[in-house]
N, C-alpha and C positions, 0 to 999 in steps of 0.2 A: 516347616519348609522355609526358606530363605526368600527376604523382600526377593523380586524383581530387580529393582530400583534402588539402592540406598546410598544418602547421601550424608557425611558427617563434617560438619563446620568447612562445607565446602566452598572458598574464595576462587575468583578468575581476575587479573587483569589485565586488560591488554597493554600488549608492548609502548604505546605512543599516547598511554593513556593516563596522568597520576592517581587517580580515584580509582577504585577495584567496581568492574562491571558488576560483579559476584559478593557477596561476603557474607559467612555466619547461614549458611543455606544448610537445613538437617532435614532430609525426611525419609521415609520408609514408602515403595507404592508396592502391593502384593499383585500377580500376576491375575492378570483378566481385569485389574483397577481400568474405571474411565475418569480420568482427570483434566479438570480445566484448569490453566496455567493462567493468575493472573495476575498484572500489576500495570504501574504507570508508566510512562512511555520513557524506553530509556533504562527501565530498572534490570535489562540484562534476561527477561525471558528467553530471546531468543538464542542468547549465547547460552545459557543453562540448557535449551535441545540441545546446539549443538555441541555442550559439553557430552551430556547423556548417549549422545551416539559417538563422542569421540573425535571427532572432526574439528576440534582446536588443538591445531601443534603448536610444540613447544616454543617455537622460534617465535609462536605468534603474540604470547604474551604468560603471565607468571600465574601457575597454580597452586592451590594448598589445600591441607585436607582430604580428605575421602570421598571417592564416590567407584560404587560399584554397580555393574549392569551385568546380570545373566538370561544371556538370549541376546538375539539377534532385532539390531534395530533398525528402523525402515524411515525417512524422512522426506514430507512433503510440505514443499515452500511454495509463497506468496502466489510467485506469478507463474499461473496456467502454462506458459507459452516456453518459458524457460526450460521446462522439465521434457518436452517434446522430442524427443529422439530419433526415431526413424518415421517415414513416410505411411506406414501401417499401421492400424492397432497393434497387431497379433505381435509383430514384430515390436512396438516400443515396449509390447509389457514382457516382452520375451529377453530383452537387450540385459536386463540384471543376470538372468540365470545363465546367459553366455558368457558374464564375467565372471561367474563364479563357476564355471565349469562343471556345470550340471549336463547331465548326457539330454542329448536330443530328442529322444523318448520320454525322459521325464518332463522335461521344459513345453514341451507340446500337452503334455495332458492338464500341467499345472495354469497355464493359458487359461484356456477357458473358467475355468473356477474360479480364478482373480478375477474374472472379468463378469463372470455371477456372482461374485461375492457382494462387487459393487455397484452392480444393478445397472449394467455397462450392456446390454444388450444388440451385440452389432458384430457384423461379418470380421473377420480376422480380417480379409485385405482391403478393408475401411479405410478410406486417409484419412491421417490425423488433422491435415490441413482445413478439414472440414468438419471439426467437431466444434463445438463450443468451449467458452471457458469453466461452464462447472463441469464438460465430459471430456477435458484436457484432467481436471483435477483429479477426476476419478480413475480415467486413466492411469496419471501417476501412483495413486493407491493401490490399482491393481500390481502394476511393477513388483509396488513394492511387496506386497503380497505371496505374488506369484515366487521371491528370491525367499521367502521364508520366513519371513520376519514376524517374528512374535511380540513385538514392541513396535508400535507406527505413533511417529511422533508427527503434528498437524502444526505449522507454522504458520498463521492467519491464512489458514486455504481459503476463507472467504473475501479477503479483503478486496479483490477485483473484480468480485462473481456481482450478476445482477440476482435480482432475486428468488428463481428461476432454479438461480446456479448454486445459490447457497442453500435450500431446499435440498439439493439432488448429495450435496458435498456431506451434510449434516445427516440425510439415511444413509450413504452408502457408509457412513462412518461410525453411526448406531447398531449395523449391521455385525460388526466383526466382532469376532471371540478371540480379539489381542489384547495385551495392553492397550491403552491409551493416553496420550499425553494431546494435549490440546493448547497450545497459546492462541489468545484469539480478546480483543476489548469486546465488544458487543455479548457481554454478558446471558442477554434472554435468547440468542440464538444456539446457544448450547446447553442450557442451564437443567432442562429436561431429558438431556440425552448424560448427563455426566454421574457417576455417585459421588465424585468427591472435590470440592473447589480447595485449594493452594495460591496464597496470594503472596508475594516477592516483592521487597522493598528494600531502598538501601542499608538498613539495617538486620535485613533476613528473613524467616519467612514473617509473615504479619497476620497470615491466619491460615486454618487449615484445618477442613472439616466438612461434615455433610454442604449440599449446598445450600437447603434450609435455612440448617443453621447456623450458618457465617454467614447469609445476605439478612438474616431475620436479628442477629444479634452484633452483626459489625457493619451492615450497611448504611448508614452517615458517616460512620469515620471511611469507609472503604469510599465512599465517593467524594469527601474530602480530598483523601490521594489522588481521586482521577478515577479511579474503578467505575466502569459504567454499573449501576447498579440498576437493576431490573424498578420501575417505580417511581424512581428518584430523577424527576424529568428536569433537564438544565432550564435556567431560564436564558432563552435566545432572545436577539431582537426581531424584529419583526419585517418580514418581508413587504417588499414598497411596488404592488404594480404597477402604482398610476403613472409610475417611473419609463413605462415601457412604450409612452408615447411618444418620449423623449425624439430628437430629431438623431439619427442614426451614426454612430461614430465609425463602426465600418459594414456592408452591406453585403449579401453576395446575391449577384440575379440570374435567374436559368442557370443554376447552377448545377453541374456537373462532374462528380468527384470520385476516386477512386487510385490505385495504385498501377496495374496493368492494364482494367479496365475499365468503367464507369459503374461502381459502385449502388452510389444513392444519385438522387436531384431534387436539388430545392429551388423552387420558381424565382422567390424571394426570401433572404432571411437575413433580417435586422440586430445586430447589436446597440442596442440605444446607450446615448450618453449618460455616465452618470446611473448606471441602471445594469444588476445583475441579469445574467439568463443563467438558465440552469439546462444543459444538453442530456437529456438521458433517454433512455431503453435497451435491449437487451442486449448483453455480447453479442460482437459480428454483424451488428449492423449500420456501423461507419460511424461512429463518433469521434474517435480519434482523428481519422480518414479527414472529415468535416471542418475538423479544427484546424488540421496541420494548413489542409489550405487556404481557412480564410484567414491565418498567419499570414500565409505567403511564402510557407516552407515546404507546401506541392502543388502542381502543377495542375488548376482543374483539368478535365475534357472539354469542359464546354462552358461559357458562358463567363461571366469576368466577376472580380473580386474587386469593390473599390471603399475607398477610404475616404472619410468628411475633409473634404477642400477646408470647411471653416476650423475644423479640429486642428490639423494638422499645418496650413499654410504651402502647400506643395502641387506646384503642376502636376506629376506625377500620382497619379490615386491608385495603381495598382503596386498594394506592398510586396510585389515579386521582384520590382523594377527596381526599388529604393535598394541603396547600397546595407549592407550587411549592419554597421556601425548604425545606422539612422534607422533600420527597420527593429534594430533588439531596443533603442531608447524611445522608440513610440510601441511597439508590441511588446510586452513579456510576453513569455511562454514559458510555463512550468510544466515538465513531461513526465509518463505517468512512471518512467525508472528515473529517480533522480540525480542516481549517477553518471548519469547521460552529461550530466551538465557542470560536475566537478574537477576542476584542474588545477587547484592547488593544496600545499600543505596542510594549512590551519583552518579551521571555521571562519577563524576573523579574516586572514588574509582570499579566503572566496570569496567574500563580502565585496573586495574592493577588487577584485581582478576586474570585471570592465571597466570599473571607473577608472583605472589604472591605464586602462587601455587606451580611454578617452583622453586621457592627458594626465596631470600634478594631481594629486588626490587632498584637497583642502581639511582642516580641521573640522569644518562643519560637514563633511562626509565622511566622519571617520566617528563623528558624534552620531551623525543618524543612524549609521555601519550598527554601533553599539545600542542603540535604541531600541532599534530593529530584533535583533539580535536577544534583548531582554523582553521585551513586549514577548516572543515566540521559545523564551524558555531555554536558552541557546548560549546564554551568558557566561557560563559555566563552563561549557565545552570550547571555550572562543580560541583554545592553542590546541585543539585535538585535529587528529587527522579528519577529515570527512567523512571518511571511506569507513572509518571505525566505528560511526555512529549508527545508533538503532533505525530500522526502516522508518519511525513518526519521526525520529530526528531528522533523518536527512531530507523529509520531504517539504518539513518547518525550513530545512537548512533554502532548499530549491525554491520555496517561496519569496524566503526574505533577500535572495541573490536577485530576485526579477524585482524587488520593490524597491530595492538600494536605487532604482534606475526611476523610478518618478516616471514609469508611462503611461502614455493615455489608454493604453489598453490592455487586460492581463487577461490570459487564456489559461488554466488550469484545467489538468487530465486528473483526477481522480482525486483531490486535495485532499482527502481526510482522511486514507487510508493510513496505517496503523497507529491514529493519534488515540490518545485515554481520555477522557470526560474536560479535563482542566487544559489538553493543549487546545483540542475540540474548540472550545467556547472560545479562548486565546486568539486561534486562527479564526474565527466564524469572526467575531468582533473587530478584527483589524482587518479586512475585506471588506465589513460593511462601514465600517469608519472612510476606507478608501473608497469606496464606492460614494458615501454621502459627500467627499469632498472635489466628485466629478470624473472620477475612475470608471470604465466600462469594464464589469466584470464578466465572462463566459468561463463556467463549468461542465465538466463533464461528471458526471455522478450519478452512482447509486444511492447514495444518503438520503434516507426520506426526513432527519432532522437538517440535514444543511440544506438541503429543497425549499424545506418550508421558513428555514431563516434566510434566504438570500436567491429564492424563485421568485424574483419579481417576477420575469419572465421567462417559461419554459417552452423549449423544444424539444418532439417526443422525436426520434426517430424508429 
């Protein structure tokens, strides 16, 4: 019988890109294979899924080589919320088989079964508005399921889940008699559910084999590259509580937060100067929500949001009031899509669009531009489009656009998602470098290693 999957000196590169995402990639996977896809951040995993299902056209950049797929393939990405379709269960997982023109007697029976399959147990006309992010995930698994798919390719489905979500993402995905293909860094949370690890690098594959025995006979070099290996524990710096006495760089009191409605309430809650906090607990329960407004980029219900007089120098203490230009050079804000916040061509030239904004962009901001830029592994890509870079790229990319700006304050949603061992450490150390040199840092995270490097101070919601 013929692989599933087979790939022969298979190269990609994108159109706006000089260096091949892809190159010298060969393998065989036989059907019912569970494979984890790994490598460094950057090395083009996620372009190789979306080679395997086809979803790179031609216009979009140059291919060579061979690669063959028989059966039908199914794909589920990063973010829970993205994948969300209609206002129903029954209905989102129902939305594939109506595009493929499956009669309305089958699509109804194959419903339910995708949604056994993946341990999704809930009324058909459930909102989806109200599910969580690992039963968004599972969700989409069903989808994909229920259209037929005998190949489901997993593109870091855990990267935004608490842990809770990653748990639920990782049975319902142990569960199935498909193919599998898995991209995903965190190595031990698939490691027992896979038979077979494939590691990618820019010279091709770089191992490939039981999981045994590629982490038991290539593990030092694999985490070299970046590969999280199971074991192999980074050495971080050290988280600084006593930091969190510090005197408060901005505060929020009876606070009362929410979108349409009042959400959460925090009586009082401190970001001290000089001094990390770490925001975490489970999806859906206002973290984001929390941030955006002690930014100053939504509007509480109730109660005020004020900023250090001595910090800032400003009558003015609530940063909803401050003009647009004065509140991005005292707050960053890195958001948890990073695209959110790209609008130009180059790597290099994001760098410098607000300073740009701000006025003449000096030599010595065009030196830090690139500093920046190499310290986060980014040096390389500094004439690529934005757009074109791997998810741990662009989110390196969204970090070092808010530190270009020297503010007293940086609020990051999610920072470490799909970074590998060596960006991990990169970003972890130049956060707490800005932090020791007077930076107030606020995170949102699931990370129980960026927690424990840079929780001086947590809030649990």
């Amino acid at each position: 019988m013929s692989p599933h999957i087979s790939l022969r000196d298979y190269a990609y590169r994108h159109a706006s890109r000089r260096r091949f995402a892809l190159e010298n990639i060969s393998f065989d996977i036989e059907a019912g294979e569970k494979v984890l896809l790994l490598g460094a951040s950057g090395s083009g995993k996620s372009t190789l899924l979306h080679s395997i299902a086809g979803l790179l056209g031609e216009d979009e950049g140059e291919h060579s080589g061979h690669i063959n797929v028989q059966g039908i393939c199914g794909m589920v990405l990063q973010d829970p919320d993205a994948q969300v379709i209609s206002q129903r269960v029954g209905d989102d997982v129902a939305f594939g088989c109506e595009n493929l023109q499956i009669p309305r007697e089958e699509i109804w029976r194959r419903v339910p079964r995708a949604l056994e399959q993946v341990g999704l147990d809930l009324p058909l006309d459930h909102p989806t508005h109200a599910l969580s992010g690992g039963q968004k995930q599972r969700l989409a698994l069903a989808g994909v399921l229920a259209m037929g798919a005998d190949i489901v390719l997993l593109d870091e489905p855990t990267a935004n889940l608490d842990p809770q979500g990653v748990e639920e993402v990782v049975a319902a995905a142990s569960r199935l008699d498909t193919t599998l293909i898995v991209v995903e860094h965190r190595v031990a949370t698939w490691v027992e559910h896979v038979d077979r690890i494939i590691v990618i690098g820019q010279t091709g594959v770089l191992a490939d084999g039981t999981p045994e025995a590629v982490l038991e006979q290539q593990g030092a070099r694999l985490a070299a590259e970046g590969v999280w290996v199971p074991g192999v524990d980074p050495d971080l710096p050290d988280a600084k509580p006593e930091c969190a006495s510090n005197a408060p760089a901005l505060e929020g009191i009876d606070l009362r937060y929410g979108w349409d409605h009042a959400l959460g309430h925090q009586r009082l809650i401190q970001l001290p100067r000089g001094c990390s906090t770490v925001i975490t607990g489970a999806n859906g329960t206002g973290k984001t929500t929390l941030m955006l407004t002690l930014a100053g980029l939504l509007d509480p219900h109730g109660g005020q949001v004020r900023a250090s007089k001595e910090l800032f120098g400003t009558s003015t203490l609530d940063p909803r009031k401050w003009k647009s230009q004065a509140l991005a050079q005292r707050i960053g804000y890195v958001f948890q899509d990073p695209e959110h916040q790209f609008v130009a061509k180059t790597v290099r030239e994001e760098m410098l669009v607000g300073l740009r904004a701000r006025g003449e962009v000096s030599a010595a901001d065009e030196r830090r531009a690139d500093e920046v830029l190499e310290t986060l592994g980014l040096d390389a890509l500094a004439e690529a489009n934005p757009f074109t870079l791997s998810g741990g790229q662009k989110r390196r990319l969204s970090v070092a656009t808010v530190l270009i700006h020297s503010p007293k304050i940086m609020l990051l949603d999610e920072p470490t998602f799909g970074q590998d061992r060596k960006t991990f450490l990169a970003l972890v150390e130049l956060l707490s470098q800005q932090r020791d040199q007077g930076l107030s840092v606020c995170s949102i995270t699931h990370d129980a290693l960026f927690r424990r490097a840079l929780g001086d101070q947590e809030i649990q919601l």
